[in-house]
Structures are given as C-alpha cells and as structure tokens.
C-alpha positions as CSV (number, residue, x, y, z in Angstrom):
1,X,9.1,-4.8,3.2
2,X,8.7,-4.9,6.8
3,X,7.7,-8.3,8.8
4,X,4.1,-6.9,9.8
5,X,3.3,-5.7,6.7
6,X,3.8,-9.2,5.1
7,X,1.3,-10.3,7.8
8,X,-2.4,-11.0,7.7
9,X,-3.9,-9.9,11.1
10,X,-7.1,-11.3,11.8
11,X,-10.0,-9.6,14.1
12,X,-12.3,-11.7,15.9
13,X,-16.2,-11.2,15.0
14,X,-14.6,-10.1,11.7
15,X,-16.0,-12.0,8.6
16,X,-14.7,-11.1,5.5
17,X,-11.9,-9.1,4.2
18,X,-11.2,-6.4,1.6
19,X,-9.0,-7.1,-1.2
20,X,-8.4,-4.5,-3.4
21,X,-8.1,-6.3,-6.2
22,X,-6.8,-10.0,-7.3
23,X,-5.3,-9.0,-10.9
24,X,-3.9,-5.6,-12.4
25,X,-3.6,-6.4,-16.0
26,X,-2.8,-3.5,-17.0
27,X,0.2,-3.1,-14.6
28,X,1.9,-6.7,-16.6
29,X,5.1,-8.4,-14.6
30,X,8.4,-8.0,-16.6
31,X,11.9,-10.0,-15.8
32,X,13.5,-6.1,-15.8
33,X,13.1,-4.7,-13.0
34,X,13.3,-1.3,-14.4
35,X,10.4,-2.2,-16.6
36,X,8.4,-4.4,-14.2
37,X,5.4,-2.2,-13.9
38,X,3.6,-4.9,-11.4
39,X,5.4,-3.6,-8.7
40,X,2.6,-0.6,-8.7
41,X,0.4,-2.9,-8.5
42,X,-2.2,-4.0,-5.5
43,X,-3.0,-7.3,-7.3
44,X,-2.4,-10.8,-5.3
45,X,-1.1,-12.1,-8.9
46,X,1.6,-11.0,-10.8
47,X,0.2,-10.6,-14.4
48,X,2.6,-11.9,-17.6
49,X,2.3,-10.2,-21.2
50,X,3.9,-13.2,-22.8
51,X,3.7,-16.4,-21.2
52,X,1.0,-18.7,-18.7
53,X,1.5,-19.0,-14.8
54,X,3.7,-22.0,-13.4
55,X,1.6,-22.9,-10.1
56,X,-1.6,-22.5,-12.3
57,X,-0.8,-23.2,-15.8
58,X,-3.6,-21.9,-17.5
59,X,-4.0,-18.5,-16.3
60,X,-0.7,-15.6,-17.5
61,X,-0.3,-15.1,-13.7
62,X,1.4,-16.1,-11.0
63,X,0.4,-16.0,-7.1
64,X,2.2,-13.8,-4.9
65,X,2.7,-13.4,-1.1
66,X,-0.2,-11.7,-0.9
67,X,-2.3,-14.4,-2.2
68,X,-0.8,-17.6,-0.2
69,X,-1.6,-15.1,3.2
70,X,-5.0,-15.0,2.1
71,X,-5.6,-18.8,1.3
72,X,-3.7,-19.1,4.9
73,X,-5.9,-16.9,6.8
74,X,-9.1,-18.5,5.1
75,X,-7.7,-21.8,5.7
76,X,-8.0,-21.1,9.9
C-alpha cells in the first residue's frame, strides 16, 4: 500500500470524518491468507471467528492501521 494512502489528511474547518465502517463481521480474519476474507474488508478491526482480540480482550477483533490513524488524528 502506498505511504499516502496509509495517511490521515486532515482539512482545516473540517469536523468530523467518514468511516465507512468500524467492523465487517461478515468478512472474519483468517491466519491463511488464501482464506483471509478481511482483506475485502473496509472495517478499522480485523474480525476473528474463533478467538477474542489481544489489545482489547474482550471483543473477537483486533485494531488495525486504520484505527490507530484515526485515534491519532482525533488525538490532535
């Protein structure tokens, strides 16, 4: 993925921002990568079928990058 699309651009005089959508569970992480039907998704978590998150431990997801440069650009 390229640099600027891993970034958050923010807009002066611009309040809120649109995110599609925080969880896709229908779209569920897998280890296999052939079979890891998250990567469709536009979720900020990975979902899990089978086990609970690490950095929250009792929700089955996982933050991804999208969701730490979202806490970061609220954080400003």
């Amino acid at each position: 993925m390229p640099a600027q699309q891993r970034q958050v651009h923010l807009v002066d005089d611009l309040d809120e921002h649109v995110v599609r959508r925080f969880a896709t569970y229908s779209l569920p992480y897998r280890e296999d990568p052939l079979r890891d039907v998250d990567r469709a998704s536009y979720g900020l978590v990975k979902v899990f079928e089978d086990r609970l998150g690490d950095t929250y431990p009792d929700p089955p997801w996982e933050p991804k990058a999208a969701f730490a440069a979202l806490a970061e650009a609220y954080h400003r």
